[in-house]
Structures are given as C-alpha cells and as structure tokens.
C-alpha positions as semicolon CSV with decimal commas, in nm:
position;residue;x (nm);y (nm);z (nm)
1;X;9,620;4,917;-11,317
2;X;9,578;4,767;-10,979
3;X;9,439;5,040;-10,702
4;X;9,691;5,026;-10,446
5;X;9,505;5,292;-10,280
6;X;9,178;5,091;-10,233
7;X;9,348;4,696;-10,190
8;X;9,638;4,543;-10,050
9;X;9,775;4,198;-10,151
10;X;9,680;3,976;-9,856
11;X;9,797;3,676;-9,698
12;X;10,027;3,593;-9,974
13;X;10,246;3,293;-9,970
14;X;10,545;3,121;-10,117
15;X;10,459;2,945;-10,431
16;X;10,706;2,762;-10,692
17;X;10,782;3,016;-10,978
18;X;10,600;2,834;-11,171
19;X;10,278;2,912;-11,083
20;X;10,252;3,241;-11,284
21;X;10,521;3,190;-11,534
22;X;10,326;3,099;-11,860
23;X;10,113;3,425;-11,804
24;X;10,443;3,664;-11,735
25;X;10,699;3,531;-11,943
26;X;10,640;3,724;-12,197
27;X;10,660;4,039;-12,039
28;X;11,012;3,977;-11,877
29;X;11,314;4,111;-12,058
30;X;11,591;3,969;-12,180
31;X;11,829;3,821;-11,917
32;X;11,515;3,885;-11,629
33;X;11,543;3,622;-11,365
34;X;11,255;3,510;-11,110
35;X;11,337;3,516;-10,767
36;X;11,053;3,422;-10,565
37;X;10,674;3,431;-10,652
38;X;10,365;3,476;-10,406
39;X;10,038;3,398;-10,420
40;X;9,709;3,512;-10,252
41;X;9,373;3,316;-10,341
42;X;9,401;3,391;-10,710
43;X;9,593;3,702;-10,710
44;X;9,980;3,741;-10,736
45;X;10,337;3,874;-10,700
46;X;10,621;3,776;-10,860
47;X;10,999;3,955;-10,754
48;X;11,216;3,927;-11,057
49;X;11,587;4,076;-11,044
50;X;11,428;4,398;-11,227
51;X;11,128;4,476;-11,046
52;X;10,824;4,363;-10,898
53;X;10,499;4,225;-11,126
54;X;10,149;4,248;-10,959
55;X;9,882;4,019;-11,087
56;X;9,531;4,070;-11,043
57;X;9,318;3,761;-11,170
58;X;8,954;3,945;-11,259
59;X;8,584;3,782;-11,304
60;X;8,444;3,509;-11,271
61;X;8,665;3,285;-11,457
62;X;8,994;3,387;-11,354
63;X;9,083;3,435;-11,777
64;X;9,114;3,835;-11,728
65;X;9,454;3,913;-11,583
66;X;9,601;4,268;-11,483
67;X;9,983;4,341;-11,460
68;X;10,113;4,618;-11,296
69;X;10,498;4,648;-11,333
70;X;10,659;4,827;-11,020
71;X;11,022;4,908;-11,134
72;X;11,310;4,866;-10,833
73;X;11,459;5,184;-10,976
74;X;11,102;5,392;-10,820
75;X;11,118;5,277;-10,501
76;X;11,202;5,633;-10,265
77;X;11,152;5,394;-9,914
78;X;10,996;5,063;-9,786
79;X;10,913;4,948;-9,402
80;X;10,905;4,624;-9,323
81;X;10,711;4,414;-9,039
82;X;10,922;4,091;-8,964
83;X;10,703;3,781;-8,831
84;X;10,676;3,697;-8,429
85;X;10,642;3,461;-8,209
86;X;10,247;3,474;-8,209
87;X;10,195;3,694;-8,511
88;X;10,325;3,462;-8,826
89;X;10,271;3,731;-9,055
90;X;10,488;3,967;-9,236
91;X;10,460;4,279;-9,418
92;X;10,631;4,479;-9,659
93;X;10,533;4,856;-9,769
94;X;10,718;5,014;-10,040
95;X;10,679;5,404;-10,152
96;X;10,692;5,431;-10,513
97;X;10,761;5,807;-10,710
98;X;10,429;5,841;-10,871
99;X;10,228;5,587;-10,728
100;X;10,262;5,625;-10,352
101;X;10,225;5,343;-10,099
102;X;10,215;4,946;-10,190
103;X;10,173;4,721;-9,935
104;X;10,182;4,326;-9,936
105;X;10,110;4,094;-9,642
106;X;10,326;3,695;-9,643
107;X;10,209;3,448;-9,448
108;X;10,419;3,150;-9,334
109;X;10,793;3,107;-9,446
110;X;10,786;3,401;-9,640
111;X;11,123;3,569;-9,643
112;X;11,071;3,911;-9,649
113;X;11,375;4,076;-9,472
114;X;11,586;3,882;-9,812
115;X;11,325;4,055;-10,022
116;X;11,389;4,384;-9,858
117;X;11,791;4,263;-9,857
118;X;11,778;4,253;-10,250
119;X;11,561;4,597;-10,289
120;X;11,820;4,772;-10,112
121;X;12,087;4,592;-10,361
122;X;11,874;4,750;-10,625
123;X;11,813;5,073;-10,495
124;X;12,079;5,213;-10,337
C-alpha cells in the first residue's frame, strides 16, 4: 500500500480518463463510473463514483503498479485549499477511519471544490 504518512501526491493534473484505464478497469465494479483522473509525473488518481484509486507506478520501468482503494464510505472529514490569484494550486486532505490523513496537491484547472461537492454527496 501507498505510505500516505511518508508521500503526498504532488502537482497532479487533469488528464483524459483514459490515461489509467487499461491498468484499473479491472478492478472497478460493476456499474463504477470514472469521473475525473489525475496525474503526477508517473503516479496517479483516479475519482470513480465509488471511491478514490491511488496509483503508484514503481522502478525503473514504470511495469510495477500499486493500487490503493480509498472507499467514499471511510472518509470521517476533508479540508480543502481552493486556488488564488498568485497561488494556482489546490489541495485536498481527506481523513480516512483507519488510515488517517491523505493529501493530494492539483495544479492548473483542477476542480477540486466539485471533487469535494461529490464526496459530500457520498458521504453524508
């Protein structure tokens, strides 16, 4: 599993959904929709209607790939850091029972306060 503890997901930005698709596919359940995927250098994040799927891309070669599935349903609280005039960058912490603290960083034309609009759809 990904250490949260250690690593956030930095700088990530809007991709097509696309991009990771072929590797999580088959980990999505039946009827689980896509909403918007993310993408750092080689790592990623991918918000489905279900939950959130982290993917770490290890060695050399990119071929070894962790998922870490963070279920909606264990969120207990999130904070989010909208995107200023000077400061383009967003972030978005989420508090997971179990797990503790997650925290991802969007650059750009990221749409986080939707993202945090659907979590609270989920959640509450």
């Amino acid at each position: 599993m990904i250490d949260f503890k250690n690593a956030s997901f930095i700088k990530l930005r809007l991709v097509d959904n696309n991009a990771f698709s072929t590797h999580i596919n088959q980990l999505l359940i039946t009827g689980e929709k896509i909403l918007e995927t993310y993408q750092s250098i080689r790592d990623g994040v991918v918000f489905t209607d279900k939950r959130i799927i982290a993917i770490n891309v290890q060695g050399i070669t990119g071929k070894k790939k962790d998922f870490t599935s963070l279920p909606y349903s264990k969120i207990q609280a999130y904070s989010v850091e909208t995107a200023g005039t000077l400061d383009l960058d967003s972030e978005l912490e989420l508090w997971f029972s179990g797990l503790g603290k997650v925290k991802f960083e969007f650059v750009g034309n990221a749409n986080v306060s939707e993202i945090c609009r659907f979590i609270s759809e989920s959640v509450l």
